[in-house]
C-alpha positions as CSV (number, residue, x, y, z in Angstrom):
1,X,27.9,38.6,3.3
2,X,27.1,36.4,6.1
3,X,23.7,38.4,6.8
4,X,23.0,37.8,2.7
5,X,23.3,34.4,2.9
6,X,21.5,33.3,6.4
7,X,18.9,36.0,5.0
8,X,18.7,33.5,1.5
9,X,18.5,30.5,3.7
10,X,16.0,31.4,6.0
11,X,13.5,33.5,3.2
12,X,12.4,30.3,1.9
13,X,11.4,28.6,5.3
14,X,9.3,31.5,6.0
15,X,6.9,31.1,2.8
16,X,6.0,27.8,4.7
17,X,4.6,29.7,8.1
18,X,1.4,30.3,6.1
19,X,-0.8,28.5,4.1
20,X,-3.8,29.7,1.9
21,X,-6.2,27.5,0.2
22,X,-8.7,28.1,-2.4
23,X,-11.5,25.9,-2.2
24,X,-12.4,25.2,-5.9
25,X,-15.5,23.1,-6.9
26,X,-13.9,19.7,-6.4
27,X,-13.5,20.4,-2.4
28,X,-16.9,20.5,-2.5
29,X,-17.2,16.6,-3.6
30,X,-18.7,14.3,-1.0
31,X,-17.1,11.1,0.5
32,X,-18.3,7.6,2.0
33,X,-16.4,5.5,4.5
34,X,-16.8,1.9,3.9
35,X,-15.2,-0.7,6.7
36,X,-14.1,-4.7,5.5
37,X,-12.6,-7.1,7.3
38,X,-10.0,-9.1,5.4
39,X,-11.1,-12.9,5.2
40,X,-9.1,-15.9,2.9
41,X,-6.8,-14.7,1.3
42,X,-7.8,-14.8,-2.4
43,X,-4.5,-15.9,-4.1
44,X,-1.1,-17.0,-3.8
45,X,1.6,-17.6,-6.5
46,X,3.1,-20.7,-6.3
47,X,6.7,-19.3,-4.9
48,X,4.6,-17.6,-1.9
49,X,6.3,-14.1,-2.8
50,X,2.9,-12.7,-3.7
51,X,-0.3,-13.2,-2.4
52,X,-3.8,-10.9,-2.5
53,X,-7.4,-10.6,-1.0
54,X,-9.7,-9.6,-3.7
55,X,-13.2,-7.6,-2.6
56,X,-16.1,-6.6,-4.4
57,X,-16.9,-3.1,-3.4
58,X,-19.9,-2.2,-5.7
59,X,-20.0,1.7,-4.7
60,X,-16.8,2.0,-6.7
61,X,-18.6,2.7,-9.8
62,X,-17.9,4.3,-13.3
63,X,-18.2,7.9,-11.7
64,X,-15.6,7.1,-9.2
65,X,-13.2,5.5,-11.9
66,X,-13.8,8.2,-14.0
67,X,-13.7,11.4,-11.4
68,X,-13.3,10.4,-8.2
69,X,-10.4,8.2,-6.5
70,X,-10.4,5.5,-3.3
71,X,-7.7,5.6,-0.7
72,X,-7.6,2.7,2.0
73,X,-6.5,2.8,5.3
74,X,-5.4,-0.3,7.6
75,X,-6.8,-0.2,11.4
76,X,-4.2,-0.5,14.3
77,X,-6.2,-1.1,17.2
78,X,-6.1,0.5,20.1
79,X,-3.6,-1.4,22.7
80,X,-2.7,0.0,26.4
81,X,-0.3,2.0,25.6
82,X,-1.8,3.8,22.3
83,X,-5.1,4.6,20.6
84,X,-6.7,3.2,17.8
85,X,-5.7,4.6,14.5
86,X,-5.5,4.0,10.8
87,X,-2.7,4.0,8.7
88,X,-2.6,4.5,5.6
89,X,-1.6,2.5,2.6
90,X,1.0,1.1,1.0
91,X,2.7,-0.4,4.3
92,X,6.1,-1.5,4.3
93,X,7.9,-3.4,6.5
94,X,11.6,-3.4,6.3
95,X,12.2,-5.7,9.4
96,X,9.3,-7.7,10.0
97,X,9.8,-10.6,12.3
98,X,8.4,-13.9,11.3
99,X,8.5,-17.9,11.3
100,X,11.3,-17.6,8.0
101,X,13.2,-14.7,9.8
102,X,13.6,-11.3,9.2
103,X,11.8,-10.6,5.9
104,X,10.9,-7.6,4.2
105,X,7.4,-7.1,3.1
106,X,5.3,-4.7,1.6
107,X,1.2,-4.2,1.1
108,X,0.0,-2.6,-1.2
109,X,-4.0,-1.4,-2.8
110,X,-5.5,-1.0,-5.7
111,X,-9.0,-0.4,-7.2
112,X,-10.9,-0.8,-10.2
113,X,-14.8,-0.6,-11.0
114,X,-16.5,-2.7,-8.4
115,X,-13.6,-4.2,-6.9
116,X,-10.0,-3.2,-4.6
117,X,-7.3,-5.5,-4.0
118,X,-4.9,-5.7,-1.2
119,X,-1.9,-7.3,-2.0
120,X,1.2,-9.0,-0.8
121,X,5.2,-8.7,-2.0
122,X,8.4,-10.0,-0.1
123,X,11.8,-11.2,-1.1
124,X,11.2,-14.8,0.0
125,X,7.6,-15.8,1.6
126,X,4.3,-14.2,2.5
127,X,2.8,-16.8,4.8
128,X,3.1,-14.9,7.7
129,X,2.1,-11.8,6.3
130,X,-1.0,-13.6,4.8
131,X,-2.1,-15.1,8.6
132,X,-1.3,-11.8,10.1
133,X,-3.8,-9.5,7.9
134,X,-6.8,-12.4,8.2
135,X,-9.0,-10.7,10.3
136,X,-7.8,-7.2,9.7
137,X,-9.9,-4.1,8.9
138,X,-9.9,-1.4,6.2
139,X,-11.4,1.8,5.8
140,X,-12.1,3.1,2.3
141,X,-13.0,6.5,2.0
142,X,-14.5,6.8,-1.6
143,X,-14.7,10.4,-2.9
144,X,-16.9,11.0,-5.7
């Protein structure tokens, strides 16, 4: 019975050892990788617990809106002890240190024709969330 069951536990593992894909015709799509750097912020609500940057990105067009998708990744630059990289959105922050104390905050993006948004969300204050992604860069990878 033991045999059974380890034998029941262990077949479904084993289905993930291999992988086959089969490219279809939207594999075959192409793809552009656009860079921003994040200026002024664009907008803050009045209790600082949202805030956004607002970019026009006119390759996001109607054939993108209609077929195609963005994703956006935030740079982390390279440092001594690790290589630059890019991390995808959203980004959350459980325990971010700042001026107010220990506040949660998350970033999020969205698109729409001609335009993305990055935007801001915490419990209590954005501020230093806001001065911390002035200045930042983001890599959209636009797939038609």
């Amino acid at each position: 019975m033991k045999k059974i069951l380890c034998f029941l536990l262990i077949l479904p593992l084993t289905s993930c050892l291999e992988i086959d894909v089969d490219k279809d015709e939207s594999s075959d799509k192409d793809f552009e990788n656009i860079f921003i750097t994040l200026g002024e912020i664009s907008y803050v609500s009045d209790d600082k617990t949202y805030a956004n940057y607002v970019v026009d990105v006119e390759e996001i067009n109607d054939d993108i809106m209609e077929d195609g998708t963005v994703i956006a990744y935030l740079e982390r630059p390279a440092s001594e002890d690790t290589p630059q990289r890019w991390s995808q959105f959203p980004q959350y922050c459980l325990n971010c240190e700042s001026a107010y104390g220990t506040i949660p905050s998350f970033v999020y993006f969205s698109y729409g024709k001609g335009v993305i948004r990055v935007s801001l969300r915490s419990e209590s204050d954005i501020s230093d969330a806001t001065k911390w992604l002035k200045g930042k860069k983001i890599k959209l990878t636009i797939i038609e």
